[in-house]
C-alpha positions as CSV (number, residue, x, y, z in Angstrom):
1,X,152.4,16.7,202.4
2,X,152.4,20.0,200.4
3,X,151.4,18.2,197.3
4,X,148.2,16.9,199.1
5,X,147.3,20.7,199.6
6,X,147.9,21.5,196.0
7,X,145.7,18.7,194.9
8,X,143.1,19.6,197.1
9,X,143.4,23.0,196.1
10,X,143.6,22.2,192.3
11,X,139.9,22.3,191.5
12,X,139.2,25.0,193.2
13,X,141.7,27.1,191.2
14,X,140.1,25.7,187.8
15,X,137.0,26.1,189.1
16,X,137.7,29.6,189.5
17,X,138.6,30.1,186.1
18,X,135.4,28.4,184.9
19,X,133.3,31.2,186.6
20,X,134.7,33.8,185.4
21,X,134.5,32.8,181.5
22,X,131.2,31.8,182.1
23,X,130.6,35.9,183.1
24,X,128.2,37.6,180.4
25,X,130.0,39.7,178.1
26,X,128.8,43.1,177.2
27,X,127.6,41.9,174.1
28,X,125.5,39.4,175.8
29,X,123.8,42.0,178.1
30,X,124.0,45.3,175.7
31,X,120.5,44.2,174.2
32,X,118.6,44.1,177.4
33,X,120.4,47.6,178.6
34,X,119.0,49.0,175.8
35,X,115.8,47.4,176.0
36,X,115.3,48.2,179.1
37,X,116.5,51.8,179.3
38,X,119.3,51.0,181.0
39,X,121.7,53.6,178.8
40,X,119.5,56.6,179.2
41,X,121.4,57.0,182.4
42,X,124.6,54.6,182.3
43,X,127.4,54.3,180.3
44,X,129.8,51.2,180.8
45,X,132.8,53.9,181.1
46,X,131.8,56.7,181.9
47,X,129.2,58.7,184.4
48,X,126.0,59.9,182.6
49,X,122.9,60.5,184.9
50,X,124.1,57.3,186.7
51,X,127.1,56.0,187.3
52,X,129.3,54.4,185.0
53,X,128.7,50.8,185.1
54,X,132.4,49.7,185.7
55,X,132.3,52.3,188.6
56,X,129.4,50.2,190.1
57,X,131.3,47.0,189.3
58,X,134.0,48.2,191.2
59,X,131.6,49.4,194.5
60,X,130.3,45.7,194.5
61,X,132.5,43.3,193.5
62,X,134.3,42.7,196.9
63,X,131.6,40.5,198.6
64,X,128.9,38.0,196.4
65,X,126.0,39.0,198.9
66,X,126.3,42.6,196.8
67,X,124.3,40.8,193.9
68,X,121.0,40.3,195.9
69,X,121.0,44.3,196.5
70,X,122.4,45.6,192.9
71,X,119.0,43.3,191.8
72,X,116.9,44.9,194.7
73,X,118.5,48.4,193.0
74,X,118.0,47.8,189.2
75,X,114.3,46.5,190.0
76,X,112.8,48.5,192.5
77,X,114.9,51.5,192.0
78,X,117.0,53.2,195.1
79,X,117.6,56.7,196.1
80,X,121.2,58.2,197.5
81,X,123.1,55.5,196.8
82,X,124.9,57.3,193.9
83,X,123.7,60.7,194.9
84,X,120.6,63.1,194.8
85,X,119.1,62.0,191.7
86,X,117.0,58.6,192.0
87,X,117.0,55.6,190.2
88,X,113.4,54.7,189.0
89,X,112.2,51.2,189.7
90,X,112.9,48.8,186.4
91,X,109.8,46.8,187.0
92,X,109.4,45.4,183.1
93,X,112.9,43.8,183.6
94,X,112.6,39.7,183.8
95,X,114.2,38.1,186.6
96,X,116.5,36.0,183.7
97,X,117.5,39.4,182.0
98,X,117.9,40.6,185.4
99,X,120.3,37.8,186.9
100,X,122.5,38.4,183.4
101,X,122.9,41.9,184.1
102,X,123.4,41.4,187.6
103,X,126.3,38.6,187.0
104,X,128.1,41.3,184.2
105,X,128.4,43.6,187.0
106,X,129.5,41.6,189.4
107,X,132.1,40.3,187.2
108,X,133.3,44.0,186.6
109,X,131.1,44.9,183.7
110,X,133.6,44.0,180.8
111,X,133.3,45.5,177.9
């Protein structure tokens, strides 16, 4: 009987591990940070006008219904979230550069 429930459970475990390589990698989304003037304000470690990124990671990561708004955020900008200061809208952001940048956070923005 058990072994039934580990088979059954089986591809979900692998298919767990398949996600989460398949994360971007910081090299992957470094390029449309920058292009995007994503670093004026964030770091990936540490809090510069914004929050660090890993520190946003860690806010979100918990539930995957957190990616809808961290795109709302990043692309029409929010306000008290992190604080007093605002973050402006990134309207000039695609939606594919957006949904990799969005999918590095919510795997914990590794570096």
């Amino acid at each position: 009987m058990k072994i039934k429930y580990l088979a059954a459970c089986l591809p979900l475990v692998f298919a767990a591990g398949v996600a989460k390589a398949d994360a971007p990698t910081y090299e992957q989304v470094s390029e449309i940070l920058q292009n995007n003037a994503c670093l004026a304000c964030h770091q990936v470690d540490t809090k510069v006008v914004g929050p660090a990124y890993k520190e946003v990671a860690e806010k979100y990561k918990d539930d995957p219904a957190n990616a809808e708004i961290l795109a709302k955020h990043i692309k029409e900008g929010s306000q008290g979230v992190w604080g007093a200061v605002p973050m402006p809208p990134n309207v000039n952001i695609t939606d594919e550069d957006l949904s990799v940048v969005v999918d590095w956070l919510m795997a914990g923005a590794p570096n």
